[in-house]
N, C-alpha and C positions, 0 to 999 in steps of 0.2 A: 370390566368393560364388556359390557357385550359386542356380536358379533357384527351386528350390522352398521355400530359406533366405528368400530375397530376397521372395519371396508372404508368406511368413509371415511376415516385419516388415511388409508392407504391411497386413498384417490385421490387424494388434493397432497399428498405426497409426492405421490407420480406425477401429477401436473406441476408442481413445483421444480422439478426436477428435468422433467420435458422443456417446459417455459428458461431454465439456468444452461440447458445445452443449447437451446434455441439462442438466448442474446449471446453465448459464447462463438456462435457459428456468424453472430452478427458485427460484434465484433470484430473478427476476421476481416469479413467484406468491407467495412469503412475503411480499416488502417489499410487495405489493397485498391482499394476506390480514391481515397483522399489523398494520398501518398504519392501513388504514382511513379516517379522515379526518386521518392527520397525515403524508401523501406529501408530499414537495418534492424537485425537481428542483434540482441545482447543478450545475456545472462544477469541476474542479480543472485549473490549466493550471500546468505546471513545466518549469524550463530550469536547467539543470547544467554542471558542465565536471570532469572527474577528471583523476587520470594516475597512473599505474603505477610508481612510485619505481624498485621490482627486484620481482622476480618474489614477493614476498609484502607489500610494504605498498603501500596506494592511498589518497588524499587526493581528495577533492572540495572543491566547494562548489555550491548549488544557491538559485533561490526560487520559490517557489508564491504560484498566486491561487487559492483556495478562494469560490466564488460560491454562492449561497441563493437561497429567492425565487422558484424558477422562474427561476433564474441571474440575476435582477433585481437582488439586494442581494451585496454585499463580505462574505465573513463573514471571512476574514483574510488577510492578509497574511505570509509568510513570509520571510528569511535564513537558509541553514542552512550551517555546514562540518561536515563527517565525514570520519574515517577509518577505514581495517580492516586489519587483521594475520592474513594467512593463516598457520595454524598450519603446516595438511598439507591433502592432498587434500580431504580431507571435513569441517576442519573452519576455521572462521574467528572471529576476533574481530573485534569494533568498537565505536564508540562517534563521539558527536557533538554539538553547541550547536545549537539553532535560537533566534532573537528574532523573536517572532512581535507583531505591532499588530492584536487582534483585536474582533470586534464585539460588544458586548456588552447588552444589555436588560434595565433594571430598572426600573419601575416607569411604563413606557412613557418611558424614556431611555435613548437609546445613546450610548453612549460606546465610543471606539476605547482599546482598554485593552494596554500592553505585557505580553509573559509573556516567560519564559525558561524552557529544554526544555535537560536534560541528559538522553541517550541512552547506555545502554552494551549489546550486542548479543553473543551466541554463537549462532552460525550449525553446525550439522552438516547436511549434504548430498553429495549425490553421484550420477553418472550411472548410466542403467540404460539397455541393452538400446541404445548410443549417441545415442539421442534423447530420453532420457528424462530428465529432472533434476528429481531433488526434496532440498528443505531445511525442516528444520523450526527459525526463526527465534524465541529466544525473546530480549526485551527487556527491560530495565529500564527504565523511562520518569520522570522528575521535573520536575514544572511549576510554576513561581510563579508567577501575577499579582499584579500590582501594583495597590495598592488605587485607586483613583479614581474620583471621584463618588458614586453611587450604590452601584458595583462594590467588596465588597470581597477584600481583599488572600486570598491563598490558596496552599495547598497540596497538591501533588497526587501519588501514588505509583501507579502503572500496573503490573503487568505485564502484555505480551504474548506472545500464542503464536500464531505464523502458521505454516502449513503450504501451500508453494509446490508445485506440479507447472510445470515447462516444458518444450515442445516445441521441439527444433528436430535438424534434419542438416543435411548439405552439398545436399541433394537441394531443399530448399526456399531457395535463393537469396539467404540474410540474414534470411528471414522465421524469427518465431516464436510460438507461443503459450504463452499462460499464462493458470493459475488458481490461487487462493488462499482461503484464508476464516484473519480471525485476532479473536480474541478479546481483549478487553480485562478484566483482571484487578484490580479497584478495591481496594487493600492500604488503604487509609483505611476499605473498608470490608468488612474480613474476607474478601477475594478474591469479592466480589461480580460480576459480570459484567455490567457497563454498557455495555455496548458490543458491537457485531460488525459486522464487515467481511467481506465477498465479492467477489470481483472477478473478471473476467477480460478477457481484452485480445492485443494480441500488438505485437510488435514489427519494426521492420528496422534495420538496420542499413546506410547508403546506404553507405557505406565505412569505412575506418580509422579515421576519426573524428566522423564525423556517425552521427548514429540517435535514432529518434523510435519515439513508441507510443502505442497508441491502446487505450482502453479502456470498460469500463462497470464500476461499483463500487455495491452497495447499502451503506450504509451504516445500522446499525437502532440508534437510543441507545434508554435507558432511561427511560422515564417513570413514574407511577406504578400505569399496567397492565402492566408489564412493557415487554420489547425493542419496543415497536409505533410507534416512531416515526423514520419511514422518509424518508433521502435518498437518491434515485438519483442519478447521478455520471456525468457527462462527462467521463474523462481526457486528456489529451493531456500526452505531454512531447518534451523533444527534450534531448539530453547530446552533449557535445562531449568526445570523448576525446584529449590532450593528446598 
């Protein structure tokens, strides 16, 4: 590569990377704008382990602790397995179970209530410019809780659409970043929009089979003034590749 190649990925590098702190600072200001007096602070911490069957199917399994509260209160607990089936390059299927024990509040009662999450996922993506990786992930999501106590039983049909950008080369050492925002699509209630997600974060990768990431996520549900009610998100995960 010559030199004046190799400046000019370093510059649209750099703008890449100006422009991912830029909507991360943007970020910010919505969930403190829109929010208002319904800010709360959580944690999300998750631990995983996959493995590569042959070069087109992958199996995990993974669980999360989702924290509230000013990360004070448990809001759920997770188990999940997944897999995915790469088509071709750019594009992927998948799908997955999670059994979630979540917190729940009715009438000043909580009760720890189970759900069950069937997930099925078409992924197109693909690399640009070799450091550039973007996917737009869209989901099918279906959730039951189970009636208990106060809580009752339910039904839930989601879809999602997340649009991924990630950064990485050979030049940044197993590091890498990333940004997303995805949308939750309420089909119970005429594709209403209850939900959005933002995130960004980055990753490493300590070798063959260890890596971890770290990240921040607004998180904004749907109240009765609209998206204005606002969690910001502590990420952390770590995945053990088999």
């Amino acid at each position: 590569m010559n030199k004046e190649k190799a400046e000019r990925i370093q510059r649209i590098f750099n703008w890449v990377r100006f422009i991912i702190l830029v909507l991360f600072l943007a970020f910010v200001f919505i969930g403190l704008s829109k929010a208002q007096n319904t800010n709360d602070i959580g944690m999300w911490i998750s631990a995983g382990t996959e493995k590569n069957l042959n070069n087109r199917w992958n199996l995990g399994v993974s669980t999360e602790l989702r924290t509230k509260g000013n990360a004070g209160i448990i809001d759920r607990w997770q188990l999940g397995v997944s897999g995915t089936y790469k088509i071709s390059k750019v594009l992927k299927l998948g799908g997955g179970y999670e059994f979630h024990l979540k917190n729940r509040t009715v009438d000043d009662v909580t009760e720890v209530v189970p759900r069950h999450r069937l997930i099925f996922d078409i992924t197109p993506g693909g690399k640009m410019f070799d450091w550039l990786k973007l996917s737009l992930r869209e989901r099918y999501q279906y959730t039951h809780m189970i009636q208990k106590g106060n809580v009752d039983a339910s039904h839930e049909h989601h879809l999602r659409n997340r649009l991924k950008a990630e950064i990485t080369n050979s030049n940044m050492n197993g590091w890498s970043t990333f940004a997303s925002v995805e949308m939750f699509n309420n089909l119970n209630k005429q594709m209403q929009i209850d939900e959005m997600r933002m995130t960004i974060g980055t990753a490493y990768s300590i070798n063959a089979h260890h890596g971890i990431n770290f990240g921040y996520l607004l998180d904004l549900k749907r109240s009765a003034g609209g998206l204005d009610k606002a969690l910001h998100v502590l990420t952390m995960g770590y995945m053990y590749h088999i």
